[in-house]
N, C-alpha and C positions, 0 to 999 in steps of 0.2 A: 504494500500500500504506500502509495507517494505521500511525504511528509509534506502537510502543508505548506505553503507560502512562509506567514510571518515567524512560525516556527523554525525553520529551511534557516531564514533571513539571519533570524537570529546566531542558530548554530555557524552559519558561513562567519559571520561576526566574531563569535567568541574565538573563532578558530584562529581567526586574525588579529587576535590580542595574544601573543606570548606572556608577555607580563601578566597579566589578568590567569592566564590557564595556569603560569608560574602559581601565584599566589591563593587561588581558590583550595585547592586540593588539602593544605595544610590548615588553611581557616576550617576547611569542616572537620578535620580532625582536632583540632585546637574546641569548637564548640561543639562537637563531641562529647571531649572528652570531660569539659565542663559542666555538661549537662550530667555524667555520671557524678562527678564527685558534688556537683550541688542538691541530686538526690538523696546524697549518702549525707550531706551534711542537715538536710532538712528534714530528714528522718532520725536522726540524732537529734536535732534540735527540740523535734516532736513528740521524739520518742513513740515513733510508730512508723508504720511503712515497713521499709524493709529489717529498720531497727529490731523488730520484733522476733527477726532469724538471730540476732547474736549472742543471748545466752545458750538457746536452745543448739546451737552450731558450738560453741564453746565447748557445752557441759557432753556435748557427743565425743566430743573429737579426745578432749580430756579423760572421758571414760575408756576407752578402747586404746591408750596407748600400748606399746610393748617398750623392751628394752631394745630391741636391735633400731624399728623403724625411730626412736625416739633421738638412739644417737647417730645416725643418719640426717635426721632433719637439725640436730640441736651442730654437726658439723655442716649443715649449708646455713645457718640461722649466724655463725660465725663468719664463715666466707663474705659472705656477704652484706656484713655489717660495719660498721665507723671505724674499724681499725682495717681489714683487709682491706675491703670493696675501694676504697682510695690507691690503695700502693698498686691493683691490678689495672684500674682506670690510668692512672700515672703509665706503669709500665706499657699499655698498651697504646696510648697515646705517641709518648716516646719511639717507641720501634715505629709504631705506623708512618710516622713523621720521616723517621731516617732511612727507614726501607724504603718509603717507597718517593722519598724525596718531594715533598709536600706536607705541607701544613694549615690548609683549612678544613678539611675534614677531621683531624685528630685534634685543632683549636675547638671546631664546633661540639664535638661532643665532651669535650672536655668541659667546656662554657653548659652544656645541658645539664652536667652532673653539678656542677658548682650551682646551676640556677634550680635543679630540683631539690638539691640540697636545703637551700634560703628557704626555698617555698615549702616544703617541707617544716623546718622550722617556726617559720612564721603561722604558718595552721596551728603546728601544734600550742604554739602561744597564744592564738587569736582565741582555741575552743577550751585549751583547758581540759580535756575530757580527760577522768580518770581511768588510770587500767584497770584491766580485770582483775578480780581479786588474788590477793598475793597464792594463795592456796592452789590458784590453779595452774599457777605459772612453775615452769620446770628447773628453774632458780631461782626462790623469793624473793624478790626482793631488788633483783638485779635491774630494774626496770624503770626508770622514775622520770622519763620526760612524756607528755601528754602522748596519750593512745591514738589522737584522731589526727593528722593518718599513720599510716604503716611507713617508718620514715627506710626497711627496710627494705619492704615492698617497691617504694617509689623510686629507690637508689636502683635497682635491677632491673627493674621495667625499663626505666629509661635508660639505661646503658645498654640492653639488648635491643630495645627499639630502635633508637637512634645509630648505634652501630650498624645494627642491620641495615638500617635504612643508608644509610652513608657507602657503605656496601653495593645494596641492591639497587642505589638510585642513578648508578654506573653500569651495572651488569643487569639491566632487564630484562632476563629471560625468567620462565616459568619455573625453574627450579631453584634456582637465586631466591627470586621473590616468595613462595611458598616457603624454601627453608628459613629465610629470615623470619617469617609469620611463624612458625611451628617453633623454631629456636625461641622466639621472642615472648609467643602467649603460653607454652611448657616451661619457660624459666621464670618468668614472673609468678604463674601459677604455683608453680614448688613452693617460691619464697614464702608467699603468702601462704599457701598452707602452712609451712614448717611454723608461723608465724602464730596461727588460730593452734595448731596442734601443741607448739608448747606454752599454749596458756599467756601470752604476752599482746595480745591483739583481737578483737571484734573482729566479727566480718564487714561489718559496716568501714571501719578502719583500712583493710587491706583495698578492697572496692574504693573508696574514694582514691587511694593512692596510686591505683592503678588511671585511676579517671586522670589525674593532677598528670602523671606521667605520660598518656596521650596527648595532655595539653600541651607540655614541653615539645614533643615530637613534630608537634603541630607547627609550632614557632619554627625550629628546628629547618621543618620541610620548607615553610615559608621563607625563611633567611637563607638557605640553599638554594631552592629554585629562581629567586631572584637574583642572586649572584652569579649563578651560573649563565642565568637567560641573559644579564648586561653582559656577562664577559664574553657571547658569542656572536660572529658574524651573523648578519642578514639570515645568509644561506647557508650556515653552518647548523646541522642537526642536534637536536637537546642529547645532553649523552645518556647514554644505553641503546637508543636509535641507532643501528645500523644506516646510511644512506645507500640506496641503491648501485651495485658494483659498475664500476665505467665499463662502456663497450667495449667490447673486445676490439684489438687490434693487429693488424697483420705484423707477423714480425719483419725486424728489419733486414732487409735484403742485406747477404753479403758482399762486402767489398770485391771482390773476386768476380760479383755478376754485377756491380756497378758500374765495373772500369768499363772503360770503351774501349774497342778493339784496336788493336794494332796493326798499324798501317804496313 
């Protein structure tokens, strides 16, 4: 069925804003992800909605521990928290820069983590929420800055997301882009479990963090795609795009069938 006219118009239009196609993709992502974590916070604040799953997800997950899967999650609950998660970001940063001889991809994700970090903090001060009770948590005690959100969660999501995406926003093919998705929402997802499992986090807490960490991404895609799109010719293709391979051409005649005959 042929697309309307003013619809047609439209799409010919947007097609012919690079800047604009730059910039959209990561604003929906950005209000996305916003849109999760201000569910998560006004159900907190309501104390209902989805609020309503966090003891009952707590006192499950606490019940049914064992010893093996416990110090499994309680060694990713370290990896990935305020003393590791930094020196791996550092070091990962660092190689990427000197391997591969560039520095705006391993500045930007470095800047995502430093900025999910603040914002992170700043929630936790804005709400104040306290943690779950010390009883339930897998070391009492150990845990004393605000619950809302998951400041461990938001550190991992956005280091897998944004990594990947920095990654795959170069190599756009379908196995690239899927493993970065499967890497990205199976790594975040662990933490956050590990996180509801040893008793240190709501689920309302991890979910916002995960929202906040989208937003970052979002910014993230925006501040890339723009950069990328000024720094390219006219006719120079967005990268991942292959451009179509030049025609072929006859090779060149040798020397030998060039000469001219001798008289």
């Amino acid at each position: 069925m042929p697309v309307p006219e003013p619809p047609r118009r439209l799409l010919e239009w947007y097609a012919d804003q690079p800047l604009l196609r730059a910039v959209v993709p990561g604003v929906v992502l950005a209000a996305l992800g916003l849109l999760v974590f201000w569910g998560m916070f006004d159900a907190v604040q309501e104390r209902d909605d989805f609020s309503l799953w966090d003891r009952p997800v707590l006192e499950f997950l606490v019940g049914v521990r064992s010893d093996a899967v416990t110090a499994v999650l309680a060694a990713l609950t370290f990896v990935t928290g305020p003393t590791v998660l930094p020196i791996i970001v550092l070091v990962a940063c660092v190689a990427w820069g000197v391997l591969r001889r560039e520095w705006w991809r391993p500045l930007l994700l470095a800047g995502a983590m430093i900025a999910s970090t603040l914002l992170s903090l700043l929630v936790k001060g804005l709400v104040a929420r306290p943690r779950p009770p010390e009883e339930t948590m897998y070391i009492p005690g150990s845990e004393t800055t605000g619950s809302f959100p998951s400041g461990h969660t938001i550190g991992t999501a956005t280091f897998l997301l944004v990594a990947g995406y920095l990654v795959a926003s170069r190599r756009r093919t379908w196995p690239v882009v899927v493993g970065w998705l499967v890497v990205g929402v199976l790594g975040a997802t662990a933490v956050a479990l590990s996180r509801l499992y040893l008793g240190y986090h709501f689920l309302t807490d991890v979910v916002a963090a995960a929202g906040l960490a989208v937003v970052v991404l979002g910014v993230v895609t925006v501040v890339d795609r723009v950069h990328v799109v000024r720094g390219l010719p006219p006719t120079e293709p967005e990268p991942g795009w292959s451009p179509e391979p030049p025609p072929a051409t006859d090779p060149q005649p040798h020397a030998s069938a060039q000469a001219s005959p001798t008289s």
